[in-house]
C-alpha positions as CSV (number, residue, x, y, z in Angstrom):
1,X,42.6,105.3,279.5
2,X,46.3,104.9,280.9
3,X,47.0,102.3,278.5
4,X,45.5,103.8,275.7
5,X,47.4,106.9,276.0
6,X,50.7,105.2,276.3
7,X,49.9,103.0,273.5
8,X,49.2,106.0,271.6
9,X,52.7,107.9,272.4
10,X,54.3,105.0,271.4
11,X,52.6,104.9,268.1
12,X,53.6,108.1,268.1
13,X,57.4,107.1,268.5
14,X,57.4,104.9,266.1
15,X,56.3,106.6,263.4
16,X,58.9,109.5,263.9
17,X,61.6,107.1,264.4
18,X,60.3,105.7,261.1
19,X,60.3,108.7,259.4
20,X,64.3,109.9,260.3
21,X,65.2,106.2,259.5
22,X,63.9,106.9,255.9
23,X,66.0,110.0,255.5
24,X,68.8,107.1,256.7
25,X,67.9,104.5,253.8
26,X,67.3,107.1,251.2
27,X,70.6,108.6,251.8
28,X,71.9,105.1,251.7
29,X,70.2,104.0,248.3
30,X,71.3,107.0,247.1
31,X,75.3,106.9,247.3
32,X,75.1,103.2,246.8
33,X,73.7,104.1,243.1
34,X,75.8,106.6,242.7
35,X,79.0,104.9,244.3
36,X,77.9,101.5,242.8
37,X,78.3,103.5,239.0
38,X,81.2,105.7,239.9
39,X,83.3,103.0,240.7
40,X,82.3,100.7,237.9
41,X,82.7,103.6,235.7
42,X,86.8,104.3,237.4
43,X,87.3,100.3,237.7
44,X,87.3,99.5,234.1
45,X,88.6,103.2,232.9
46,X,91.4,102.6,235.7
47,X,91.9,98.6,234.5
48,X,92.3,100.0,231.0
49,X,95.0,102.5,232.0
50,X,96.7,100.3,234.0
51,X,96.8,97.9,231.4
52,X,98.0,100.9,228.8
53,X,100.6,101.7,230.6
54,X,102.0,98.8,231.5
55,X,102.0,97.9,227.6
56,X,103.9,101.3,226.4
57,X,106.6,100.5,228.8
58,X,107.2,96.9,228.1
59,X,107.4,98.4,224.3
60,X,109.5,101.1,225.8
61,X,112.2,98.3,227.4
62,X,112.1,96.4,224.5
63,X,112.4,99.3,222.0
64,X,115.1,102.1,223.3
65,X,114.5,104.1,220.2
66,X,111.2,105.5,221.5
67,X,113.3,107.0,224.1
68,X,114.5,109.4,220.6
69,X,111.1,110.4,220.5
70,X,110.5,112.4,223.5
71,X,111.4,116.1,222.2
72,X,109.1,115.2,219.1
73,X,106.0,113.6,221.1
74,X,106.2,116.6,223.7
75,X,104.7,119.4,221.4
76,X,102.2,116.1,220.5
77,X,100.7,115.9,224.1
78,X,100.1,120.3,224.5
79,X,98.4,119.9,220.9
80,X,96.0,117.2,222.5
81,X,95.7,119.5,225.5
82,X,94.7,122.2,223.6
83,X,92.5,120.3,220.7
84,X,90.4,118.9,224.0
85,X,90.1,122.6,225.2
86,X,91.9,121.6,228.6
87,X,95.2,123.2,228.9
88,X,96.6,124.4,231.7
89,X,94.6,121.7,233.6
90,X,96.1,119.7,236.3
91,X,95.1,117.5,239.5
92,X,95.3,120.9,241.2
93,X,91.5,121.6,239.0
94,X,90.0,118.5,240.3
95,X,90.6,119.7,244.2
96,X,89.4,123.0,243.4
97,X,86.5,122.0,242.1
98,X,86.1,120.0,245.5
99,X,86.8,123.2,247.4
100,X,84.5,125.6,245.5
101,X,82.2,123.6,243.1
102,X,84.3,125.3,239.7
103,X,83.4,122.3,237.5
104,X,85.2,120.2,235.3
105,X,85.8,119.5,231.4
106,X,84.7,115.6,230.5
107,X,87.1,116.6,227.7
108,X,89.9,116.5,230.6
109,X,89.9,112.3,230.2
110,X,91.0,111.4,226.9
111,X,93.5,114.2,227.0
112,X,95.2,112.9,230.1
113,X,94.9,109.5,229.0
114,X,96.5,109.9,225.8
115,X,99.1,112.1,227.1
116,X,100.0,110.3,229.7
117,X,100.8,106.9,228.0
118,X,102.5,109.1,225.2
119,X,105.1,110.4,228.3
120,X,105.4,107.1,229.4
121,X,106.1,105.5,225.5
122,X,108.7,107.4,225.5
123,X,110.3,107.3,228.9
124,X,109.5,110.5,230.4
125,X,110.0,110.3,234.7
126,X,106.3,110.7,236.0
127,X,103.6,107.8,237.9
128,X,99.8,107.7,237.5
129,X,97.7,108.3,240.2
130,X,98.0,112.4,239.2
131,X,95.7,110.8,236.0
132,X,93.8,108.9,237.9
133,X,92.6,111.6,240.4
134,X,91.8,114.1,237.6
135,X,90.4,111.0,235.5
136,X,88.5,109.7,238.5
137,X,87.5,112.8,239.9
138,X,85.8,114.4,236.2
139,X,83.6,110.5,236.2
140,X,82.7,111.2,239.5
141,X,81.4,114.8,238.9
142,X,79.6,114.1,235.6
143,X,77.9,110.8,237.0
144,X,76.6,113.4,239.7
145,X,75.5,115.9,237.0
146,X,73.4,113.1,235.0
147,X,71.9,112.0,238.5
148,X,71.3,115.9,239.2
149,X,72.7,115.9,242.2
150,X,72.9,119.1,244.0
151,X,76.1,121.1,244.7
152,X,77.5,119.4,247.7
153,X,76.8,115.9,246.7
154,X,78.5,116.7,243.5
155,X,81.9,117.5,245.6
156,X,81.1,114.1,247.3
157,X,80.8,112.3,244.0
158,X,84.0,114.1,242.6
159,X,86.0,112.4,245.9
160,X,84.4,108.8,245.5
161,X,85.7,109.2,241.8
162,X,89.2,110.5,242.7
163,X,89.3,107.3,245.2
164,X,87.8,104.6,243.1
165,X,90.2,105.2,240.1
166,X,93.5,105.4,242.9
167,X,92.0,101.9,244.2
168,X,91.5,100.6,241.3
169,X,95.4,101.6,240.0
170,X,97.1,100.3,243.6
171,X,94.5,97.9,244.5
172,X,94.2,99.7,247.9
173,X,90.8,100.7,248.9
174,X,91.1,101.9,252.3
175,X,93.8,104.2,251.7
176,X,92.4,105.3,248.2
177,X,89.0,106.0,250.1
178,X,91.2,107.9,253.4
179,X,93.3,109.7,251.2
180,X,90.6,111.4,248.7
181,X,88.9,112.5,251.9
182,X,92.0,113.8,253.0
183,X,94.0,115.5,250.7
184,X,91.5,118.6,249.5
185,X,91.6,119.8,253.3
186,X,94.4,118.7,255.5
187,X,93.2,119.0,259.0
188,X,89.5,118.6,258.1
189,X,88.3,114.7,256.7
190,X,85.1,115.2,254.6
191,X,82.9,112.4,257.0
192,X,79.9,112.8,254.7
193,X,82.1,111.2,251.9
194,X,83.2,108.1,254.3
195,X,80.5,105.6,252.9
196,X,80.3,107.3,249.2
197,X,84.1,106.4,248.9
198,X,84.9,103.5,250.5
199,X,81.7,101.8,247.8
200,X,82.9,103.3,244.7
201,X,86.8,102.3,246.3
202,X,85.8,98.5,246.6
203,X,83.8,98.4,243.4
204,X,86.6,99.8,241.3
205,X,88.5,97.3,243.2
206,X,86.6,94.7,242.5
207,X,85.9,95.3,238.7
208,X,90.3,96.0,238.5
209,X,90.4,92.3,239.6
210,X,88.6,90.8,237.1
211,X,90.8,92.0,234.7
212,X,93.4,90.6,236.7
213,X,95.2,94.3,237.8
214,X,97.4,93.3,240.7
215,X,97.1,95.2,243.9
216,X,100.2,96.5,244.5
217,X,102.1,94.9,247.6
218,X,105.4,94.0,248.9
219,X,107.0,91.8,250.8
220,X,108.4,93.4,254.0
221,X,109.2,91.9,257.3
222,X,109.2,94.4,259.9
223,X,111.5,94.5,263.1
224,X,110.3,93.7,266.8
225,X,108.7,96.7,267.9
226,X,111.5,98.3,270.3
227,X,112.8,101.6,271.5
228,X,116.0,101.6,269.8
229,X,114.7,100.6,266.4
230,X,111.5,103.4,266.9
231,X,114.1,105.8,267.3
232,X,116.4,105.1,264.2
233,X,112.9,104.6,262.4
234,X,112.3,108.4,263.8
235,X,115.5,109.5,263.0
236,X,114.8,108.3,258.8
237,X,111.5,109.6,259.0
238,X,112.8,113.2,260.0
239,X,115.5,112.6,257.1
240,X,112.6,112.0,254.7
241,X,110.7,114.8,255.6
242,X,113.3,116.7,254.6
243,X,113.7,114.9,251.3
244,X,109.9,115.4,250.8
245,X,110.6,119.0,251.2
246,X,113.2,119.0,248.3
247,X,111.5,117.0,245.7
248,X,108.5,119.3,245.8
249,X,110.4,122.4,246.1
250,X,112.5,121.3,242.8
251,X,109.5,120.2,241.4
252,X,107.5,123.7,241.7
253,X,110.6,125.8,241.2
254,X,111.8,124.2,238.3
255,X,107.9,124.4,236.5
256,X,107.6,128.1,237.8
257,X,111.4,129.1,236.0
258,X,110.6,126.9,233.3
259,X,107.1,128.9,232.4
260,X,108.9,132.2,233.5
261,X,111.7,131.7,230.7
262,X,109.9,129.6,228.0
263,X,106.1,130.8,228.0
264,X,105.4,129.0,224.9
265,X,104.0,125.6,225.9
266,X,105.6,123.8,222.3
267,X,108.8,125.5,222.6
268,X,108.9,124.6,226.6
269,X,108.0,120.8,226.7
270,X,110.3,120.1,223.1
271,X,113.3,121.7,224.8
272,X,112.1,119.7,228.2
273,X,112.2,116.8,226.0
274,X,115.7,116.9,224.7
275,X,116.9,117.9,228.3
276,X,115.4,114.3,229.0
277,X,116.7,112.3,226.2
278,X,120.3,113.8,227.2
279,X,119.8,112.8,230.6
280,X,118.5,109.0,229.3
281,X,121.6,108.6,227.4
282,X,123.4,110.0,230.2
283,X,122.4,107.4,232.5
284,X,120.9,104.8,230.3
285,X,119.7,101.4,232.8
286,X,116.6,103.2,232.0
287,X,115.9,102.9,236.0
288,X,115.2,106.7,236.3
289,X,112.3,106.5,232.9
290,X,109.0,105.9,233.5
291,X,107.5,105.1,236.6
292,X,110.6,103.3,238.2
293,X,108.0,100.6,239.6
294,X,111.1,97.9,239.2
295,X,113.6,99.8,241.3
296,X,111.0,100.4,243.8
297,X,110.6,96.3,244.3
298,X,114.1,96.0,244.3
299,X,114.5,98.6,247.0
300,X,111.9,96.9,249.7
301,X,111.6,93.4,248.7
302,X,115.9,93.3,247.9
303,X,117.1,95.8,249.7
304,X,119.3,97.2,246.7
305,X,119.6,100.6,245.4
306,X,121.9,102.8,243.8
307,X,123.3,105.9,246.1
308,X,122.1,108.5,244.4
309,X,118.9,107.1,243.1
310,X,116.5,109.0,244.5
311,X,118.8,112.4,243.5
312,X,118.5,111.2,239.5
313,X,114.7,110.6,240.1
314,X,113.8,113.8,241.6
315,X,115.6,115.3,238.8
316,X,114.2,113.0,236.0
317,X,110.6,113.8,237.5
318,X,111.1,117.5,237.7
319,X,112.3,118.3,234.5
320,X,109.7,115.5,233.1
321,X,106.6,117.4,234.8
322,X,108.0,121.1,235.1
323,X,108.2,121.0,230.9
324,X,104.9,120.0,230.1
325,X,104.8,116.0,230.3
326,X,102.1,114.7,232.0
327,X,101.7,111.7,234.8
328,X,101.6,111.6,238.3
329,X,103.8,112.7,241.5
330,X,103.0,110.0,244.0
331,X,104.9,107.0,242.3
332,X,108.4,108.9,241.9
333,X,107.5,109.5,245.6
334,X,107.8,106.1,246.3
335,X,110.7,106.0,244.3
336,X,112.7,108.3,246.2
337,X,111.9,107.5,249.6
338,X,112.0,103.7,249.2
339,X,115.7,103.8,247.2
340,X,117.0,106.8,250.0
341,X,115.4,104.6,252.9
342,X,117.5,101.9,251.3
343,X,120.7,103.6,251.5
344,X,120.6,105.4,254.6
345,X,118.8,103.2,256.5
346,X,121.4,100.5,257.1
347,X,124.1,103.5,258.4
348,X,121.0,104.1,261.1
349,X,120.9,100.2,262.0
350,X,117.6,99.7,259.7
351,X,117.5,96.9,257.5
352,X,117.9,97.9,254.1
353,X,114.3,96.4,252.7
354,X,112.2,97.7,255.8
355,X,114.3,100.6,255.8
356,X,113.0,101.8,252.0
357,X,109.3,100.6,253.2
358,X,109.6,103.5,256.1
359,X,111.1,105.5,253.4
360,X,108.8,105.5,250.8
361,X,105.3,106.0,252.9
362,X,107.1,108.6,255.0
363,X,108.5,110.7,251.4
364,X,105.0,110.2,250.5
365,X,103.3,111.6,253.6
366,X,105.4,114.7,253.8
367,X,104.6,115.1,250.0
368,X,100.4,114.7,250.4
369,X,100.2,115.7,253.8
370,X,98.1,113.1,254.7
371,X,99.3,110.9,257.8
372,X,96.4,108.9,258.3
373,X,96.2,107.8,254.9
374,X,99.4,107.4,254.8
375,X,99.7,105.3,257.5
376,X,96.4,103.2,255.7
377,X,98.4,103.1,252.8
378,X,101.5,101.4,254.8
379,X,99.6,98.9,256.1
380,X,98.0,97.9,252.6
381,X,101.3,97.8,251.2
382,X,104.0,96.2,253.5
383,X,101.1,94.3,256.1
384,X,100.1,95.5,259.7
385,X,103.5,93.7,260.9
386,X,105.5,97.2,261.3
387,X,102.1,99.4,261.9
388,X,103.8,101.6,264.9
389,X,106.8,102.2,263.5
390,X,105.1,103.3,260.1
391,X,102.3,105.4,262.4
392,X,105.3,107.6,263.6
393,X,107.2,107.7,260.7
394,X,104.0,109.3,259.0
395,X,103.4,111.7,262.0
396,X,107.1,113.2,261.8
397,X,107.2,113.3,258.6
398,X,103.7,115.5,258.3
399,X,104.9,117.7,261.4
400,X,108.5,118.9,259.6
401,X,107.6,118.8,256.1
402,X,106.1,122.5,256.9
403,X,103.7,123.7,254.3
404,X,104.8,122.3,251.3
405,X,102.9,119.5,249.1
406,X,102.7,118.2,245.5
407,X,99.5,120.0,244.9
408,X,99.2,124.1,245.3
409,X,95.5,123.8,245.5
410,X,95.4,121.9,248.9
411,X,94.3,124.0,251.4
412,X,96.1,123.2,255.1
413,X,93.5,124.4,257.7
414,X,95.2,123.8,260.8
415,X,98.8,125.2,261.7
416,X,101.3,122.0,262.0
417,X,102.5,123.4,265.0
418,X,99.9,124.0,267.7
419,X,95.9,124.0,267.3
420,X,96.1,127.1,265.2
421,X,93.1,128.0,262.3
422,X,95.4,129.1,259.6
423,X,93.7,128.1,256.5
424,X,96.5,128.6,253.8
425,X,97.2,127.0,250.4
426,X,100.2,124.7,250.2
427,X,103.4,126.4,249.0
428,X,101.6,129.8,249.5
429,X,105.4,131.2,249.9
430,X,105.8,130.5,246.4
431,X,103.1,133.8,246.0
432,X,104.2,136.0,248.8
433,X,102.3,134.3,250.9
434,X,103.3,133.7,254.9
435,X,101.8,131.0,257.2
436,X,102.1,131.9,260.7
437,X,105.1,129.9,261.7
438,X,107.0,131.6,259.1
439,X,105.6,135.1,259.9
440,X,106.9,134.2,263.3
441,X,110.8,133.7,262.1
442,X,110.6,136.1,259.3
């Protein structure tokens, strides 16, 4: 009777382990569908605009007369905006959606993608991953609609589609799959979205290759980890916070004055546009047009760059996004830390090449607010060789770049400064808003 009882409890057991395990493997099935076509879906999309705008600027370099175009093509790229019934829409939409299920306009990708390779035809200062979360973010949402999934998993789809498309663009799936987890939130990682992302991340990764995308990487050899050199690297990364600090203060400043004093959108980007083509033939090695990728490789891998570089690029990128251009923040980021790293790091002690690697991820980090990802990022990008001295370099940098960030929509949850529950947008001072550390000095 003993026996049979304990046979039967175990039964018993089984069958209600059995049970939760379903709920397990139909969760699973479920995001690796979903995931599987997200990041198919953002793999050959993102291959294609890679490919695209690789093409317009190798026509640019080899044709400086589309440079001459820029105040014409400007009023071209709000009359797309508008035709597709998207304007005013940024990657600002794609988090909001994230934080409170708004929705998004499928309309939104052939108007970014168009635009975007229009701006960079005719050398306009802006990157791409700003089109490939709003790109990646609108496939993920509408795949999610088709598959009626409900409101939460939507959100969850709209992040594995923001990372898949940034992965498939960089060729850097861990830090695409940290990084849209990261950056709706900072202080809070969306978990639930850890196995959704990192699938639809390696898929678009893997479907970027066969087109033969190449993952961006450099070649960076890092100094022996001691205290001197952690210091100096500190003392750059506090330096770039700084920097991080400016080039989204211009950046937000400049679009805010721009909208104040020229509200209509045609009259704003063509007068944008000739600010730009004065500026090109101003400085024209072209270095400061486009994305800048060539500068950046000849900032780590060479260790060259011109002193006042990254000064010309935040200016280049400002006026480029503030009148109406669109593109991406997080490239000219990399411009401007890696080319200041470059310069300043050698007066510190740093050699010049690893010197713009700390530069660039820590610019970055204190632009994003994401020093985990960050730090992911480093590691995909320069190797694990200098993996401390980028880990602190991304911490400092997020600690004194305050509450600023590229996107207005972020939400930072925690106070920087102590384990505080603020909850306040970035660059809330731009509204009259106060975090508490600035309520505190005010």
């Amino acid at each position: 009777m003993q026996v049979q009882q304990i046979l039967t409890q175990f039964l018993r057991f089984l069958k209600e382990k059995s049970s939760h395990l379903l709920i397990y493997v139909r969760a699973l099935s479920k995001w690796v569908l979903v995931s599987g076509i997200v990041g198919i879906l953002c793999g050959l999309l993102g291959s294609a605009f890679h490919l695209g705008v690789d093409a317009v600027t190798a026509w640019r370099t080899g044709h400086h007369g589309f440079l001459w175009m820029l105040p014409a093509v400007g009023p071209v790229i709000v009359a797309i905006y508008m035709f597709f019934g998207v304007e005013g829409h940024s990657t600002n939409n794609i988090i909001s959606e994230v934080q409170s299920g708004k929705g998004l306009k499928l309309n939104l990708i052939p108007a970014i993608f168009l635009s975007t390779l229009l701006t960079h035809l005719c050398g306009g200062s802006a990157g791409r991953e700003g089109a490939a979360l709003q790109m990646g973010g609108t496939i993920g949402f509408h795949i999610g609609n088709v598959l009626h999934l409900d409101d939460r998993d939507l959100r969850t789809a709209t992040i594995a589609g923001m990372a898949a498309f940034f992965s498939a663009l960089f060729g850097t799936p861990l830090a695409a799959t940290i990084f849209a987890m990261a950056v709706i939130s900072v202080g809070l990682l969306y978990h639930a979205a850890l196995i959704p992302c990192l699938i639809a991340s390696l898929t678009a990764f893997g479907v970027s290759g066969l087109f033969h995308v190449p993952p961006t990487h450099f070649l960076v050899s890092a100094p022996v980890l001691a205290l001197p050199m952690l210091l100096r690297v500190a003392l750059l990364a506090v330096l770039c916070a700084f920097l991080s600090v400016l080039f989204c203060e211009s950046l937000h400043r400049l679009e805010h004055l721009m909208e104040a004093r020229l509200p209509n959108p045609f009259i704003r980007i063509a007068l944008g546009g000739v600010l730009l083509l004065a500026l090109s033939l101003l400085f024209p090695s072209g270095d400061y047009n486009g994305t800048g990728s060539a500068v950046i490789a000849r900032a780590v891998e060479g260790g060259k760059a011109v002193p006042y570089a990254f000064l010309m690029k935040i200016v280049f990128t400002s006026l480029t996004l503030a009148a109406g251009y669109k593109g991406g923040e997080v490239v000219p980021c990399f411009f401007i830390g890696a080319t200041f790293g470059c310069v300043v790091g050698p007066l510190l002690g740093i050699p010049a090449g690893f010197a713009a690697a700390v530069g660039l991820i820590s610019v970055f980090c204190g632009a994003v607010n994401c020093p985990i990802a960050s730090t992911f990022l480093a590691v995909e990008l320069f190797g694990a060789g200098g993996l401390l001295y980028y880990a602190l370099a991304c911490a400092l940098s997020y600690a004194l770049s305050g509450y600023t960030g590229l996107y207005s929509s972020q939400r930072i949850l925690y106070d920087k400064l102590k384990a505080q529950y603020i909850d306040v947008h970035t660059n809330a001072h731009h509204e009259g808003e106060h975090t508490p550390a600035e309520e505190k000095y005010r």
